[in-house]
Structures are given as structure tokens and as C-alpha cells.
C-alpha positions as CSV (number, residue, x, y, z in Angstrom):
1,X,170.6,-49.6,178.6
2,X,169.7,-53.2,177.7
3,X,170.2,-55.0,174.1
4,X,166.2,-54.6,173.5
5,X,165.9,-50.9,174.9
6,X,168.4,-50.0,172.1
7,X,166.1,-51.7,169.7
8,X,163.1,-49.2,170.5
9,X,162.8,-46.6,167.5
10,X,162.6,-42.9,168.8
11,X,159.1,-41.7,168.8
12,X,158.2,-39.8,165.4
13,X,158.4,-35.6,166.3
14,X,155.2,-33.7,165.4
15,X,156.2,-30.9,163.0
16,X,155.8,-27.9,165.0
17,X,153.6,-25.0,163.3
18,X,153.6,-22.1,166.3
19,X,156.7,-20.3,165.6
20,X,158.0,-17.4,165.9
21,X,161.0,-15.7,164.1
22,X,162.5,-12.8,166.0
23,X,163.9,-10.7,161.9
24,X,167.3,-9.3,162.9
25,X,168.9,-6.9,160.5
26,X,171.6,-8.0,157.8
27,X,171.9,-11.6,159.2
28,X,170.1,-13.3,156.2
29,X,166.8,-13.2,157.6
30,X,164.8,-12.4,154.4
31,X,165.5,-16.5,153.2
32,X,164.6,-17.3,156.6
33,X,161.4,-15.1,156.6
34,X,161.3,-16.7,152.8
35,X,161.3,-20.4,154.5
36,X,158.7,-19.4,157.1
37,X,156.3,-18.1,154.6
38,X,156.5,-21.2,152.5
39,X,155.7,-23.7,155.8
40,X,152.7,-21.6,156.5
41,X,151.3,-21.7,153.0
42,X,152.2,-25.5,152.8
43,X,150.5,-25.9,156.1
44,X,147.5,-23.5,155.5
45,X,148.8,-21.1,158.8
46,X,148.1,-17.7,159.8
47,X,150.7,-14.8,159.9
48,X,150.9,-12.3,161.9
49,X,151.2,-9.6,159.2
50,X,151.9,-6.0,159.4
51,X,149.1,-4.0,159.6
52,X,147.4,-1.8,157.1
53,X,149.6,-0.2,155.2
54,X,152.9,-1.1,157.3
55,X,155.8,-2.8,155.5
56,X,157.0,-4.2,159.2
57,X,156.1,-5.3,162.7
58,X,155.9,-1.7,163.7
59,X,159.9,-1.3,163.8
60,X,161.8,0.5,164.9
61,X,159.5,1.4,167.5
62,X,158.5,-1.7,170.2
63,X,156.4,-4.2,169.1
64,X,152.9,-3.8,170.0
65,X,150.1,-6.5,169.5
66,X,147.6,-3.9,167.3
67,X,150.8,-3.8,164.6
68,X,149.7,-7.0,163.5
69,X,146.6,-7.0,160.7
70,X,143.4,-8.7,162.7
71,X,144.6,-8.9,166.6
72,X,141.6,-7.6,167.5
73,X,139.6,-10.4,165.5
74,X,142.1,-13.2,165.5
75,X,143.4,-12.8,168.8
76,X,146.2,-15.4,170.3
77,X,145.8,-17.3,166.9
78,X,148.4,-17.1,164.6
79,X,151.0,-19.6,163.8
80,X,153.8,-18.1,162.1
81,X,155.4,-14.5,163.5
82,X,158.4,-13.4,161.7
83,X,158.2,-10.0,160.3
84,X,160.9,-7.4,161.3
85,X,160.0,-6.3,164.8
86,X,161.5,-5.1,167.8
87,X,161.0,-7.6,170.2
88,X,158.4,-7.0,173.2
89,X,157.7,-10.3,174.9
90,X,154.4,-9.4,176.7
91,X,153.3,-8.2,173.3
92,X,154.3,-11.0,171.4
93,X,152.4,-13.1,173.6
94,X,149.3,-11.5,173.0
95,X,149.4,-12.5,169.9
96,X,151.3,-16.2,169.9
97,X,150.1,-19.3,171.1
98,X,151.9,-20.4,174.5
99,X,153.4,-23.3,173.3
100,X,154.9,-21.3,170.4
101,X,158.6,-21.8,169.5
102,X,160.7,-18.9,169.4
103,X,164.1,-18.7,167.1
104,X,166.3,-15.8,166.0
105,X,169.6,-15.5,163.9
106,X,173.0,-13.6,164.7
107,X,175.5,-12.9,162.7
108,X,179.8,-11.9,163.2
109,X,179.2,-8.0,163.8
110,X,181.9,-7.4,161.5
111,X,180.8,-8.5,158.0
112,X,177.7,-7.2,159.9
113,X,178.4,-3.6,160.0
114,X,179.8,-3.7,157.0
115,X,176.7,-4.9,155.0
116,X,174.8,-2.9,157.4
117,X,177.0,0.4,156.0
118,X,176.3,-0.3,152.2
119,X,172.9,-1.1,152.6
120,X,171.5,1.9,155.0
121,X,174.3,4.4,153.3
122,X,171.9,6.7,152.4
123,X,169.1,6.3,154.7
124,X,171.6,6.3,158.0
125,X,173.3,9.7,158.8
126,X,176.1,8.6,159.9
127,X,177.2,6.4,157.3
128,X,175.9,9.2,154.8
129,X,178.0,11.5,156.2
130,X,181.3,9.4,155.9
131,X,182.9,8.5,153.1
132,X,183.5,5.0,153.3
133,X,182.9,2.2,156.0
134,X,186.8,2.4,157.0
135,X,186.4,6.1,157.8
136,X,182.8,5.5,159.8
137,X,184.5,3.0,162.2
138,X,188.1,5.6,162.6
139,X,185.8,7.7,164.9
140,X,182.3,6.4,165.0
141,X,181.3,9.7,167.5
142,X,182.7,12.1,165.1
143,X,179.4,10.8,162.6
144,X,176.9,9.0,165.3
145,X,173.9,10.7,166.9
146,X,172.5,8.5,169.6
147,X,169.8,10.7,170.5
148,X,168.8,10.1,166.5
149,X,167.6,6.3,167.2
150,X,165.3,5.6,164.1
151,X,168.0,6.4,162.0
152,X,170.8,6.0,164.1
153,X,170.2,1.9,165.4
154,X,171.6,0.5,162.0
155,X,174.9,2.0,162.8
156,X,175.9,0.2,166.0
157,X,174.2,-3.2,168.2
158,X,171.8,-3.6,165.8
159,X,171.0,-7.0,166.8
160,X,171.2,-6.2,170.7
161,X,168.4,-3.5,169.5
162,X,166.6,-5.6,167.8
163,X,166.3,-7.4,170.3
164,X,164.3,-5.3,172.2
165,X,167.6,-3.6,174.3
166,X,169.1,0.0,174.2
167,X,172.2,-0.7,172.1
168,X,173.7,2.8,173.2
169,X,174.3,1.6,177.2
170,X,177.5,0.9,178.4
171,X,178.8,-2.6,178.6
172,X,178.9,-4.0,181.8
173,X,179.3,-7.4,182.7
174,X,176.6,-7.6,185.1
175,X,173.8,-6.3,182.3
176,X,175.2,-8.2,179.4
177,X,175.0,-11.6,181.3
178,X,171.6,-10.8,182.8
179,X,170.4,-9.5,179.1
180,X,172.0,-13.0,177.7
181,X,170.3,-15.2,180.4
182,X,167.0,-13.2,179.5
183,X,167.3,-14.0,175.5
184,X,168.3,-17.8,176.5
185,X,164.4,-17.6,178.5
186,X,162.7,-16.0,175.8
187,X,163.9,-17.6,172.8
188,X,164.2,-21.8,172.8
189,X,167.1,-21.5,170.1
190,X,169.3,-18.8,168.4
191,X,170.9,-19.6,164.8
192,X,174.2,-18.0,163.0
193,X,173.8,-16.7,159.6
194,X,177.9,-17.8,159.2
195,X,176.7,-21.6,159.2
196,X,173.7,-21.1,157.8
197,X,173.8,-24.1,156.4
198,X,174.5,-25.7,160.0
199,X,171.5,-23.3,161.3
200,X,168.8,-24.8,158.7
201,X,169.6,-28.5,160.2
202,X,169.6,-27.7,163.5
203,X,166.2,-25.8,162.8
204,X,164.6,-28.5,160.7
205,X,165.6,-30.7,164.0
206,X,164.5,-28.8,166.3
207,X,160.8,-27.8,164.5
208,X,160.7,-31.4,163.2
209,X,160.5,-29.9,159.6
210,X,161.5,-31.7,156.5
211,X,164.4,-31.1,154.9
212,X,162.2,-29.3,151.8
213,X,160.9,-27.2,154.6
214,X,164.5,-25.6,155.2
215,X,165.9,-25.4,151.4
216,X,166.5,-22.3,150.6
217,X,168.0,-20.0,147.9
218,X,169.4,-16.7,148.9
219,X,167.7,-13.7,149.2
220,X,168.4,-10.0,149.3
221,X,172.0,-10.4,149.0
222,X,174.3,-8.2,147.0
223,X,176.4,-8.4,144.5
224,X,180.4,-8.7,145.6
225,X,181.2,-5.6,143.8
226,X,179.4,-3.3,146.2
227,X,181.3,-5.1,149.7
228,X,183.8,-3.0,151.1
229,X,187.2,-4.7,152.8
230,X,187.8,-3.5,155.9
231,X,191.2,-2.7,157.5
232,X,192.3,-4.7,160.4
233,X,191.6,-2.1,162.7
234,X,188.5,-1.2,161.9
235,X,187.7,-5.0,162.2
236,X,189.0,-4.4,165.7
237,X,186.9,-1.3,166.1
238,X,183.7,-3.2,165.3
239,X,183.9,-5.4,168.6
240,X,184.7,-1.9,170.4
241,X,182.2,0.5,168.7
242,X,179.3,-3.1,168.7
243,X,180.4,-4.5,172.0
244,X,176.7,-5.9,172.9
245,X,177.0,-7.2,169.8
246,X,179.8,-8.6,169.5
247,X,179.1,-10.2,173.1
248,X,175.9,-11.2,171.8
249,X,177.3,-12.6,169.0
250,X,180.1,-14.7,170.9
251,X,177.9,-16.0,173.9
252,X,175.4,-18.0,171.0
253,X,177.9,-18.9,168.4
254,X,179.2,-20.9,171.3
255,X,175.4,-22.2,172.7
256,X,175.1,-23.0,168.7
257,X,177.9,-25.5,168.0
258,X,177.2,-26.8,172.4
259,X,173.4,-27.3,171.0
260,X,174.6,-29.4,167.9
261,X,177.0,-31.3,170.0
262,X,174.2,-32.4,172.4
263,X,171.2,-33.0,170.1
264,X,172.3,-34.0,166.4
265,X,176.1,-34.7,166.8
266,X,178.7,-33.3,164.2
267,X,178.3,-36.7,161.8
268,X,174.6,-36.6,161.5
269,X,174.9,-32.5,160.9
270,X,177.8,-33.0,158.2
271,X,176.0,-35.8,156.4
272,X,172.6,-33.3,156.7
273,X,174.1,-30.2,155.3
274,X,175.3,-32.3,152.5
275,X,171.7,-33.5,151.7
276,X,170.7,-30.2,151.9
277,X,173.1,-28.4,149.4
278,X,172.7,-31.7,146.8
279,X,168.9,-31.2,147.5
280,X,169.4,-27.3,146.8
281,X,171.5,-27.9,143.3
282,X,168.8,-29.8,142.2
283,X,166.0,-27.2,142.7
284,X,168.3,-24.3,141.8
285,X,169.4,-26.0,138.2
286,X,165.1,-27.0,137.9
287,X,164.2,-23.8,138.9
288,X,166.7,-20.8,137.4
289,X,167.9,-20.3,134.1
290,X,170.8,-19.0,135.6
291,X,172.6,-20.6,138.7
292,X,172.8,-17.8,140.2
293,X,171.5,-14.7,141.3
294,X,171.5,-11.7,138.8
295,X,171.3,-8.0,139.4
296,X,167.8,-5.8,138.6
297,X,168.7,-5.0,135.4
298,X,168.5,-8.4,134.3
299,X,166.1,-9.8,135.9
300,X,163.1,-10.3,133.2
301,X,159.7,-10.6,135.7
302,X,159.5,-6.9,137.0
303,X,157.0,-8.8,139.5
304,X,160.1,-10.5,140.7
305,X,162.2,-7.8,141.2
306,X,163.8,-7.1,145.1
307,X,163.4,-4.0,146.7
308,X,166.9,-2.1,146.2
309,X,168.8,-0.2,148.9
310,X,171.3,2.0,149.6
311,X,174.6,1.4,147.5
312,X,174.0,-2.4,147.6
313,X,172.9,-3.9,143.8
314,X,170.3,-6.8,145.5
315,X,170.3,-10.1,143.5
316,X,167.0,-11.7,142.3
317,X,166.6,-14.8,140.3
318,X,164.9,-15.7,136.6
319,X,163.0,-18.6,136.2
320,X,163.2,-21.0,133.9
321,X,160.7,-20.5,130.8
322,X,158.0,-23.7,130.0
323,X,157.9,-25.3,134.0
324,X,154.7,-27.1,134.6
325,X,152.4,-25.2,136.7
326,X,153.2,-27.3,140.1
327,X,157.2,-26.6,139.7
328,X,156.4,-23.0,138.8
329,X,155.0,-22.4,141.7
330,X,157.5,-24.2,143.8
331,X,159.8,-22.0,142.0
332,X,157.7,-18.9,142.1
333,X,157.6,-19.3,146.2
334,X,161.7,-20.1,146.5
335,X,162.5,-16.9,145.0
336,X,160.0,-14.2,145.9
337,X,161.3,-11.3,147.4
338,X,160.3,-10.8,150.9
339,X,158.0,-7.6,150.2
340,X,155.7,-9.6,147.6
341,X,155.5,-12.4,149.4
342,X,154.0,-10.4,152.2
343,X,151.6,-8.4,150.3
344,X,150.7,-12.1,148.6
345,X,150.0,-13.4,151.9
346,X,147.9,-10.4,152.9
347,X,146.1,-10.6,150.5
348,X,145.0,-14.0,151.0
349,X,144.7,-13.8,154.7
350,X,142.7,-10.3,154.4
351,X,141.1,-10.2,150.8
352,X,138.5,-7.5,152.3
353,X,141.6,-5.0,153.3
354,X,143.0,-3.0,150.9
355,X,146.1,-4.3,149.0
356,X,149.6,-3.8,149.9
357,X,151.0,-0.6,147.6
358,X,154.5,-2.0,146.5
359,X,154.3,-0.2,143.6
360,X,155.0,-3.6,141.7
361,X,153.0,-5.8,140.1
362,X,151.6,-8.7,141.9
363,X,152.9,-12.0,141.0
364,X,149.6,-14.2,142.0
365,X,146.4,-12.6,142.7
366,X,144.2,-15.9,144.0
């Protein structure tokens, strides 16, 4: 390249507002759905939103475009998908623009399953019927039902289920590289929820977001008390007993850190993902009265409060008392559980439809 062609700035990106978030299970996927929901309000965008009365995309059964509150009106224009589905391309297209962008998360199957065990216990058979997650993975079969799927899924490949795939077929090499090459086609990037950090740059790169867009303060996690160590064989017997997963899981944590390599570059990502957790302090200590999340018995605004499950204690935040209106709401939006945020959003994309029943009180009604 010549002295002068160096001198050319790159051409500014266009924030991109067609996107679509493929919600896997247990991978930290309620912040991002929390970060999608804020760019479409900041941006004025439609959602595709569960229908009716529906809480999700129609899961655990495969996605179908009339899941989605006003296909038949709105047709092919929404802007922001991201709702827990499982994923049916043809569908999804029905309902997306064609030049949407499509993005999912993985995460390590083994502080997957894990999480996955505490927070299904008692909704999952199989983990209700074992003691602990150590005992599950000594002899899966003796507690799984495969023939059970609605119930059964959150117990092994989750993610390969999620992604639209039977997660009870045999391995083979032939299907899991043709199933990997297919998910490379459908989907323009995959993040990991272990460098989530890592994932939020290479997002905001890749959307042409700001970094605002991509700050983000945890949701639904749990409190440490309730994770259980596992042994160093079940660890083992999580890449046997989730194999697509755990195939899954390698083949894209390795396309994640090739993809940051080739676009951003390790500097520009490290200096980034500083920016982002200075930028984060700062909202988190403007924001919360404490620093951190707190459990559901002290969280003060009922309104606030995240739906609980299984024998996980999920955190939610408290707000500092006297913000100005404009920081409230800033606030308001970083820390709404995922479940009022979508009965919010329903409300305002479809104020003839009869509200969401959370059972909760509704944090903003206009």
C-alpha cells in the first residue's frame, strides 16, 4: 500500500438494527436479551415478541412464525428477534428482514450443566430425581428419559437443542461437522459467555454499536452459595454424557478467538474490554446502592424482582434513591429482569392486546 493509501480513514460502519439473537439456555443470555431490548428502545425497533399470553418464542417446541405477537400484520418487519426459541430458519425468515444479522452465545458445557442442574432441579425429572449434580452425571441413563423431551432437553446438549438439532443422536463425525458447517451458514457470528467481556466487543464490532450499546450488568445469575463443585470425573462425564455440546462448544470457542485475531486484533480487544469494565463501574456505582447484586429478599422494588427458579437464589439489583428522571431510567432499563422488560415492551408495541400476567407489578406503564 502506498504512504497516501494508509492515510485514508476507514469508512464510518452503519449501526446495524436487523438482528437476531438465537437465546441459548444458561449461557448468560438474559443480559444479552437485556442489551438487545435497550438498542431497540434506543432506536425505536420492533420485537418480535411472544405471542399472547407466551412467556417464549414458542419453546421447546420449533419455532414457528405465528409465535411471534402481529406476524400476520407486521409481517417480515421486525428488527430485533431474541426471545428464547428453538431455532427454525425458514421460520425465522418469515419474520426477519434478509439482511438481518444473526448471533448466538455458547458456553463450556461443564459449568453449563451444572447451572443448568440447580436451576431446572425441580422442573427436570432427572435432576429431581437425583440427589445432587455429582450423582446425575455417575449414570445419567439411570435418571434421563429421552422420550420425555420437554422436560428432558435441559439435562443433556442443551445448546445443540436449542439450536434447532435432536441432542439425543449419536455423535458421529460426519453429522457433527455437517451440523457445525450448517450453524457457521445460518448464523454470521457465535459469542462465549466465558469471555463475555471479549464477546460484547467483538459484538459491538461487528453490529457497529457503541460501546453504551454493549454495557451490561448481570442478570439472572445466582448467588455462589447455591453452585455445586463438581468432581473431576463428572467434569469428564459432561463432555461424554453433552458430546454435541461439548463439540459445539470447542469448534466456536476456537472460530471466536480466529474471528478476533482477524478483525479487531488482541491490543485493540484488551484496551476495549478495559473501556468497557471502567465504563461499567461507573454506571454500576451511579446506578445501585449496592455494587452488587442482592438476593429477593432484599431487593426493595417488588416491580424489580427476577423470576426465581429451581434451587438457584437469582440476584437483582436496588437502585439508588433521588436519581434524576433521565438516569433513572437508564438505570431502570440496565437492571430489569428479562420477564418485565418483555411484558414492558408488549405493552408498548401492542397497547390494544391484553397485558402480560406476571403476576408483578409493572415498573412503567407509558
Amino acid at each position: 500500500k502506498s504512504h497516501k493509501e494508509l492515510l485514508i480513514p476507514p469508512m464510518p460502519c452503519r449501526a446495524k438494527k436487523n438482528v437476531m439473537f438465537l437465546k441459548t439456555h444458561k449461557t448468560a443470555s438474559s443480559t444479552v436479551l437485556n442489551i438487545m431490548y435497550r438498542f431497540a428502545e434506543r432506536y425505536n425497533l420492533t420485537v418480535a415478541l411472544p405471542a399472547n399470553q407466551l412467556y417464549h418464542l414458542g419453546y421447546p417446541r420449533t419455532f414457528l412464525a405465528e409465535f411471534v405477537e402481529g406476524f400476520e400484520a407486521i409481517g417480515q418487519n421486525y428488527n430485533i428477534m431474541c426471545n428464547h426459541l428453538r431455532f427454525n430458519p425458514l421460520e425465522v425468515k418469515k419474520v426477519m428482514a434478509a439482511n438481518t444479522f444473526y448471533f448466538s452465545i455458547l458456553r463450556n458445557p461443564i459449568p453449563l450443566l451444572e447451572s443448568s442442574y440447580i436451576y431446572y432441579k425441580n422442573n427436570v425429572p432427572a435432576f429431581r430425581n437425583s440427589k445432587n449434580v455429582n450423582e446425575f452425571l455417575a449414570s445419567p441413563t439411570k435418571y434421563y428419559r429421552p422420550e420425555n423431551y420437554w422436560e428432558s432437553t435441559y439435562a443433556r446438549n442443551i445448546m445443540w437443542f436449542d439450536f434447532g438439532y435432536d441432542n439425543n443422536v449419536e455423535d458421529g463425525t460426519t453429522y457433527v461437522r455437517a451440523v457445525l458447517e450448517e450453524i457457521e451458514q445460518n448464523f454470521h457470528l457465535i459469542l462465549i459467555a466465558d469471555y463475555f467481556d471479549e464477546s460484547m466487543i467483538l459484538l459491538k464490532h461487528a453490529l457497529c454499536w457503541d460501546l453504551d450499546d454493549v454495557i451490561y450488568f448481570k442478570l439472572n445469575s445466582r448467588s455462589q452459595e447455591t453452585v455445586q463443585t463438581l468432581t473431576p470425573e463428572s467434569e469428564e462425564q459432561v463432555k461424554a454424557w453433552c458430546s454435541l455440546d461439548w463439540k459445539l462448544y470447542l469448534h466456536f470457542n476456537q472460530s471466536f478467538w480466529r474471528r478476533i485475531e482477524e478483525t479487531i486484533g488482541l491490543k485493540v480487544l484488551e484496551k476495549e474490554v478495559h473501556l468497557l469494565r471502567t465504563r461499567q463501574k461507573e454506571l454500576m456505582e451511579t446506578c445501585l446502592s449496592e455494587q452488587k447484586g442482592v438476593r429477593k429478599d432484599h431487593i426493595k422494588n417488588k416491580a424489580l424482582l427476577p423470576f426465581q427458579s429451581g434451587a438457584a437464589h437469582i440476584l437483582g439489583y436496588n437502585l439508588k434513591q433521588d436519581l434524576d428522571n433521565r438516569t433513572l431510567r437508564t438505570c431502570q432499563q440496565m437492571i430489569m429482569p428479562e420477564l418485565q422488560y418483555m411484558a414492558y415492551l408488549y405493552a408498548v408495541q401492542h397497547p390494544h392486546k391484553k397485558r402480560k400476567n406476571l403476576g408483578l407489578p409493572l415498573l412503567w406503564t407509558s
